[in-house]
Structure formats: structure tokens, C-alpha cells
C-alpha positions in Angstrom: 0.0 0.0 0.0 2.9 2.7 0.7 4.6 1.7 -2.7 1.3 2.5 -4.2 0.7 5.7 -2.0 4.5 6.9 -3.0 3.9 6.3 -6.7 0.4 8.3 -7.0 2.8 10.9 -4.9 5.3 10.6 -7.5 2.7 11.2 -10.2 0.6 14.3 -8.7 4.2 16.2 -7.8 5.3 15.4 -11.7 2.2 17.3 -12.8 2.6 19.9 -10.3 5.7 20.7 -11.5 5.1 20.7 -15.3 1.9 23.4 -14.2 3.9 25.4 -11.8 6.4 25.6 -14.4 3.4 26.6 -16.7 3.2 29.5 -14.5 6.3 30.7 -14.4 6.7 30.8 -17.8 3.4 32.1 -18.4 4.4 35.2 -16.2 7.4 35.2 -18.2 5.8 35.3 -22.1 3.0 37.4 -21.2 5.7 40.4 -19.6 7.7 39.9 -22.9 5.3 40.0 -24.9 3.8 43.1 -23.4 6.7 45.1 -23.8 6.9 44.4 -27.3 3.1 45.1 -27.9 3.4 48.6 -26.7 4.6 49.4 -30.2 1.1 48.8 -31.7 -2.2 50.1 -31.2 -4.4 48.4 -28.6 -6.3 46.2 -31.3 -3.4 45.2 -32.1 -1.9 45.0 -29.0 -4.2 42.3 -27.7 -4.1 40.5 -30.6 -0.9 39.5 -30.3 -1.1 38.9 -26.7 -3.7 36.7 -27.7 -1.9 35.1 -30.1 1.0 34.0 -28.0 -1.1 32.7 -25.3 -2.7 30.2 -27.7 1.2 29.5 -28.2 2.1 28.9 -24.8 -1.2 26.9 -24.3 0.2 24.3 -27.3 3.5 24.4 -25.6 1.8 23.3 -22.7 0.1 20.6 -23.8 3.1 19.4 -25.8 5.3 19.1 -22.3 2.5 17.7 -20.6 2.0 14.6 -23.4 5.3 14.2 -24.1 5.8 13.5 -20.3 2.7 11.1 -19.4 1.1 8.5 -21.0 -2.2 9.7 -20.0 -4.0 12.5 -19.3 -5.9 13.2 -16.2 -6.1 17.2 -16.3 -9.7 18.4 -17.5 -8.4 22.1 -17.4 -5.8 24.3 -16.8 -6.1 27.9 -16.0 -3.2 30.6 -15.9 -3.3 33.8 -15.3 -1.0 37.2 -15.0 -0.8 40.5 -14.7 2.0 42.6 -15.6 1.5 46.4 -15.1 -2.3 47.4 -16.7 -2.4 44.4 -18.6 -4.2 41.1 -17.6 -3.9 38.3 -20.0 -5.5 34.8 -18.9 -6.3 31.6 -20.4 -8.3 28.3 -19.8 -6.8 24.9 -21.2 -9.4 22.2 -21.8 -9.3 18.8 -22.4 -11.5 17.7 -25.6 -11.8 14.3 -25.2 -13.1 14.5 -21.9 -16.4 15.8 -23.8 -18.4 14.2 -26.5 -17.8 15.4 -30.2 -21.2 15.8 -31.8 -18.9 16.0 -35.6 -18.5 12.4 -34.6 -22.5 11.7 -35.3 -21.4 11.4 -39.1 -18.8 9.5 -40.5 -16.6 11.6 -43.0 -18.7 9.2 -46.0 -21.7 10.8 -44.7 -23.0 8.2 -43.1 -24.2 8.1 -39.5 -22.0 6.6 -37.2 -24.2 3.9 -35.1 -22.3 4.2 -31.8 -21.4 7.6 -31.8 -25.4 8.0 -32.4 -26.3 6.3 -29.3 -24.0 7.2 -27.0 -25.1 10.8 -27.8 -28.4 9.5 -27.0 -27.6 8.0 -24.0 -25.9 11.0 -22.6 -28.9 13.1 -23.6 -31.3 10.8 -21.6 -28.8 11.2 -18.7 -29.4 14.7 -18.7 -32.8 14.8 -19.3 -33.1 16.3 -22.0 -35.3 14.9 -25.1 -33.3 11.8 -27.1 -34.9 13.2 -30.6 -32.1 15.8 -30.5 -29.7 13.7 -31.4 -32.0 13.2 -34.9 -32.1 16.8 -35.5 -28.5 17.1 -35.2 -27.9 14.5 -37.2 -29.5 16.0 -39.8 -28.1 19.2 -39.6 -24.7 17.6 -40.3 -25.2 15.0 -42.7 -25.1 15.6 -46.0 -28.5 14.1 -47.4 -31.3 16.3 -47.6 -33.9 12.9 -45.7 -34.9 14.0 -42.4 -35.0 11.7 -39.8 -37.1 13.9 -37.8 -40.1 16.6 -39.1 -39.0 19.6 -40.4 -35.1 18.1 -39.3 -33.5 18.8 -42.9 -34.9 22.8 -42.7 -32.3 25.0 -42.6 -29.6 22.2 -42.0 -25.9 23.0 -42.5 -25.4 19.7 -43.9 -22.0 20.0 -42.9 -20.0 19.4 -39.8 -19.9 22.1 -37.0 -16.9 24.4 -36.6 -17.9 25.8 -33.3 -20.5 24.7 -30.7 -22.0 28.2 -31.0 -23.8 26.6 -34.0 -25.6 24.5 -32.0 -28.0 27.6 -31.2 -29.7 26.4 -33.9 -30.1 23.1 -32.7 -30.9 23.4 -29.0 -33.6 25.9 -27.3 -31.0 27.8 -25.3 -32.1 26.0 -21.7 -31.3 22.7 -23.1 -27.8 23.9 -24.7 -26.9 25.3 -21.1 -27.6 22.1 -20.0 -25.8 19.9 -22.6 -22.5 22.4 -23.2 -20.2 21.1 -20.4 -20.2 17.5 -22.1 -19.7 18.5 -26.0 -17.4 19.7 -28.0 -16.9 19.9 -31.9 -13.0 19.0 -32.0 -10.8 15.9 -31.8 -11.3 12.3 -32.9 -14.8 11.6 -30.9 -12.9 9.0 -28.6 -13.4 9.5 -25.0 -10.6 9.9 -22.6 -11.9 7.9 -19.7 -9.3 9.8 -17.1 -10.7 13.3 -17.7 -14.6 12.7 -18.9 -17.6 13.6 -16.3 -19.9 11.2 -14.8 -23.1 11.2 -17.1 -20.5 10.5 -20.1 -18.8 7.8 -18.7 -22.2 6.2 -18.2 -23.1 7.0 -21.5 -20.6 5.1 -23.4 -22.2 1.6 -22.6 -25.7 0.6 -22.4 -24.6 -1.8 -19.8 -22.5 1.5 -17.9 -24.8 1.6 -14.4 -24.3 5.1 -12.1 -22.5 2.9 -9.3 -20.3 1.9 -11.9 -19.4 5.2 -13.8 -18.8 6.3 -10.2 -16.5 4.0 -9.4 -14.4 5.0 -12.3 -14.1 7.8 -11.3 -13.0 7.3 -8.1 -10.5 4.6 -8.7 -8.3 7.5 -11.5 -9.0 10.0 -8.5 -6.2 7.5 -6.7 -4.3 6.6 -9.9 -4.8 7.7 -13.5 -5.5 4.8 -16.2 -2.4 4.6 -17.6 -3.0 1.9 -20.3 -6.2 0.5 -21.1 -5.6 -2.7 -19.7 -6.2 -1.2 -15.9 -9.4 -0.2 -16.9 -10.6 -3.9 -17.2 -9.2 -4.7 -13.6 -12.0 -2.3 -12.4 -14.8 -4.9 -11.5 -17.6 -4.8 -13.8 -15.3 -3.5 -16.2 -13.9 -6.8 -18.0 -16.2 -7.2 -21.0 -17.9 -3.9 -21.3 -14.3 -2.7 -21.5 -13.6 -4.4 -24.3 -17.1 -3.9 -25.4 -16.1 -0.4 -25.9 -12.3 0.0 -26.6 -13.0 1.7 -29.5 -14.9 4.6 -28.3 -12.4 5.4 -25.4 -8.8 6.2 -24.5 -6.6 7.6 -21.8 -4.5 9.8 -23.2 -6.1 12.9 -24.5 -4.8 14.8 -28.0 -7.4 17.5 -28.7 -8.0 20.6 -26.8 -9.5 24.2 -26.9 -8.1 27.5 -25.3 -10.4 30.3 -23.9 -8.2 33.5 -23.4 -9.0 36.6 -22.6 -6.7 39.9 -22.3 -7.7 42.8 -20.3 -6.1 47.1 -20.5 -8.2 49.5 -18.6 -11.9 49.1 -20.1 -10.5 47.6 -22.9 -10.5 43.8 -23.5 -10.9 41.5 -26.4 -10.9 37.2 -26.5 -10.1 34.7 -28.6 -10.9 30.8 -28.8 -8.5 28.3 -29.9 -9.1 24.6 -30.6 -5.8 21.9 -31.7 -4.7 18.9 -31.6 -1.5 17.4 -30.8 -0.1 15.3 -34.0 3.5 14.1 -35.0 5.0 15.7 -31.6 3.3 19.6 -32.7 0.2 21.5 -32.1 -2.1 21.3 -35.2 -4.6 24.8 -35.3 -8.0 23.7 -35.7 -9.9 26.5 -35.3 -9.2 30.3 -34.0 -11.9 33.1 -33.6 -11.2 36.3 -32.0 -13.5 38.9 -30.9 
């Protein structure tokens, strides 16, 4: 038991020190980088604070993957404030959410299990299964609804930001549903990082008391491989059951940062994965 106490010690001071670093460094880009932005005009200015923030975000998640073999982080938040100047950002982990692109294979065709998962995580959060139709349609690229009225106005094309789901979801409902979705990554679930209601959602079989127990078996010691998840009991065949849909180590993530001068402040979104050892942009809106 103290050999396993001493090596989940070992593990949480490793990832202290790769975010306190974070910090440092953080403190460190934002200072220089405010110094050289005083030579443009405040638009300006912030963009480019902005824009090296998503850099040291990447960088972040780089150190962080290139050191572990699993991820166990669902955000990291940084924050500093040199002079007038407040820059911040918050890290997230994508594959600890559910990618709705995922609903439609790249052919067009629905994907079965990505379909009723999504179902299944609706009915954990009350909110009506027939949803997941209507979204379906919006993205695919055939003009057959599978609900009334569910090919009007569709996109019929995958979303680039989840603020298109507005035209999905009565804004209650998307309140409700935002925390577990995302539109980036490779619609696997990293089973170190996701929330309750997903992790029961990823097997029909999944029961609350067992979800829960995931949980609180990586609260002691991250999944490292997937073969420890099967040595969680009740875990040995719907494990397998669903390899495919899961993982542990996460390679998708989004960046909320925001930089702050007087009354003036402007924000930006980032979303990238982590390919081939570099940071791949995905997506980048400022406003």
C-alpha cells in the first residue's frame, strides 16, 4: 500500500511541476510579450497577446504529453498580470467531452455508436433523445430527415464551433448539454478526464454505481493503459465492449483567453490537436 501511495505521490508532484512551471513561464511570455506590444495600437496589442497565449497553451500541452502517458487534467487555468495588462487563459481537455462531428462518418454516413452514446448522454441529462435526430440532420449531407422539419435550414455540414448548435438546442437545453460537448478531436473519450453522465453513456450496460467508481478509482491513480481499466470490476467485457470509443491519453483541446487594458478587453478561442510531436490549429476566432 505505501509503494502505491509513493507512486500516486510521485505522479501528482510530476504534474505539479510541469503546471507550476506553466506558471512561471506564463508570467514570463506574457511580460515579454507586453513590452513588445506597446509598439502597436491596442487592437493590435491584444491580438498579439492573444496570439502568443494560444502559443504557450500548445506548448503546454506538448510538455504535458510528451511527459505522461495519459491524461488526467480536464483544465488548466493561468493567469498574469503585468503592469495594466491582464492576459489569462483556460486549457481544456476535448476528449473529456463528446464530439457531436463524430454523429457522421466523414462518408456521410451516420455513425451507429457515436449516435447512441449521444443518445444516451442526452437521456442522462434529461433532455429529449430526438435531438440527437435533428443534429444528425443538420450535419449529414443528405437532404432525408429523420425527424419533421429536421433537414430545414440544415448546414449539412460538420460544426466548426459549438456556438452553432444555437440552432439546434432551445438555449435551456444547450446550457444544460454544453459542459459534455465539444466539436473538436477524434470523438474517442478519454476515460481519465470525462464527467460522470459520459462515462455512463458510453455503454448501455455503464450503471451510475459503476461510472462512479471510475471515477474514483483515477481519482487515486490515472488509467495509464487500457488494460487497468478492465481490472476495475464490472469492467472486464464492457471494457472491451467499448475500446473503440475510449482512451486515456487525450490529444485534442481548446483554449479560452481573454486579455484585459483598462476598459479595454478583447478574447479569442483556440481549438488543436496534438499530431507528430506539434500543435495542429484547428480553429481560432477572435472577438
Amino acid at each position: 500500500m505505501s509503494n502505491k501511495k509513493g507512486y500516486v505521490l510521485v505522479i501528482v508532484l510530476l504534474i505539479l511541476a510541469v503546471t507550476t512551471a506553466a506558471v512561471v513561464q506564463f508570467a514570463g511570455t506574457v511580460y515579454g510579450y507586453v513590452n513588445t506590444a506597446n509598439n502597436f495600437n491596442e487592437s493590435e496589442r491584444m491580438s498579439l497577446l492573444l496570439k502568443s497565449a494560444y502559443l504557450l497553451a500548445a506548448e503546454r500541452a506538448l510538455a504535458l504529453s510528451s511527459q505522461f502517458s495519459f491524461s488526467s487534467q480536464r483544465e488548466i487555468a493561468l493567469e498574469e498580470k503585468i503592469e495594466d495588462t491582464t492576459v489569462g487563459l483556460l486549457l481544456r481537455d476535448n476528449n473529456s467531452r463528446f464530439n457531436v462531428n463524430s454523429l457522421v462518418f466523414r462518408n456521410g454516413l451516420m455513425n451507429e455508436n457515436g449516435y447512441n452514446i449521444f443518445k444516451r448522454l442526452l437521456r442522462e441529462l434529461r433532455i429529449d433523445e430526438a435531438y440527437a435526430d435533428r443534429l444528425v440532420d443538420f450535419i449529414d449531407p443528405d437532404k432525408i430527415p429523420r425527424v419533421p422539419d429536421g433537414e430545414s435550414n440544415a448546414k449539412n455540414y460538420f460544426l466548426f464551433s459549438l456556438s452553432e448548435l444555437g440552432y439546434i438546442f432551445p438555449e435551456d437545453v444547450l446550457k444544460t448539454a454544453l459542459p459534455y460537448l465539444t466539436v473538436f478531436g477524434d470523438g474517442t473519450i478519454n476515460v481519465n478526464t470525462a464527467d460522470v453522465p459520459l462515462l455512463k453513456a458510453l455503454h448501455r450496460d455503464m450503471t451510475t454505481a459503476l461510472a462512479e467508481r471510475l471515477r474514483e478509482v483515477r481519482e487515486g491513480k490515472p488509467f495509464e493503459r487500457m488494460a487497468d481499466l478492465l481490472k476495475v470490476p464490472g469492467m472486464e467485457r464492457i471494457g472491451i465492449d467499448m475500446s473503440d470509443a475510449i482512451k486515456v491519453k487525450s490529444n485534442s483541446f481548446s483554449a479560452a483567453i481573454k486579455a484585459e487594458r483598462n476598459d479595454f478587453a478583447e478574447t479569442a478561442e483556440a481549438g488543436f490537436d496534438l499530431n507528430g510531436g506539434r500543435a495542429v490549429l484547428k480553429y481560432w476566432r477572435e472577438q
